[in-house]
N, C-alpha and C positions, 0 to 999 in steps of 0.2 A: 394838532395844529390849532389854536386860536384859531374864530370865527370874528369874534367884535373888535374893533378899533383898537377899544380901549385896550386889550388882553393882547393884541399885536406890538402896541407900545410897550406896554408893559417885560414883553421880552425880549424887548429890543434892550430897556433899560437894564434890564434884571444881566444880560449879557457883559454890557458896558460895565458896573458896576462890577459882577465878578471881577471881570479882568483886572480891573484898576486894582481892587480888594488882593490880588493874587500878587501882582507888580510890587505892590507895599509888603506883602508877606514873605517874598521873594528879599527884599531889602533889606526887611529885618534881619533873616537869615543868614543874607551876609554878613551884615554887623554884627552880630554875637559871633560869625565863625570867625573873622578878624580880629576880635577882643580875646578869642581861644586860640587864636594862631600866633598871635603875639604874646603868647605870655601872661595873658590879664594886665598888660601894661597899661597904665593910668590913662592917657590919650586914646586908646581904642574904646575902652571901657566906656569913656565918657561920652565919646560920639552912639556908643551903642544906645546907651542909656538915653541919648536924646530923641534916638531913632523910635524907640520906645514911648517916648513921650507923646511925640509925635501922632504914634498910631493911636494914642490914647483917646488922646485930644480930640480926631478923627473918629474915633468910632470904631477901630478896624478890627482894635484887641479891648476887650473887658478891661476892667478897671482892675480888677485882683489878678490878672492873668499878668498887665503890667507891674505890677509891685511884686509878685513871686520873681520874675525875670528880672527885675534890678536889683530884689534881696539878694540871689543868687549870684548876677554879677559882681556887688559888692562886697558877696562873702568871699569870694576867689579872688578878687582881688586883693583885701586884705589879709587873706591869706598866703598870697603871692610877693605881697609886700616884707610881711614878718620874715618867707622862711629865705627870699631871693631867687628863688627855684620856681621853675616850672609848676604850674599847679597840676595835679594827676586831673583827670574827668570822674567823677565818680558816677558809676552807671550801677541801676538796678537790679539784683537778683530775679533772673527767671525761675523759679519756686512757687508754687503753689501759698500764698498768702494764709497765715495764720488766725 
């Protein structure tokens, strides 16, 4: 438990922040799972990608953590686009890494 003023505030802030920090990571979450529930259909995608933006902008996500998640979106999309079909999720091999 903080003894000083300062270190009192201090996690007061540090509480508040999380939360708000958690609320936006929560939103993003739905946004990509919206853009994967539909299909990568072009309107989901876009609102995701601004949700994206957003946190950027903010501070919430890294700069490079944003641009993997809109390459990604973008590839599914255009991918979704060419075949008209659902895009599969491609998920990683649980395997010992080479």
């Amino acid at each position: 438990m903080p003894i000083l003023k300062a270190s009192k505030k201090s996690v007061r802030k540090d509480k508040k922040r999380t939360e708000r920090n958690t609320n936006y990571k929560i939103a993003l979450k739905k946004a990509l799972d919206f853009a994967k529930k539909s299909g990568y259909s072009e309107d989901k995608v876009r609102e995701a990608i601004k949700t994206i933006d957003k946190l950027e902008a903010k501070g919430i996500i890294h700069q490079n953590n944003a641009s993997r998640k809109k390459s990604a979106l973008m590839k599914k999309l255009n991918q979704a686009k060419s075949t008209e079909t659902p895009v599969k999720e491609e998920t990683p091999e649980q395997g010992t890494p080479e």
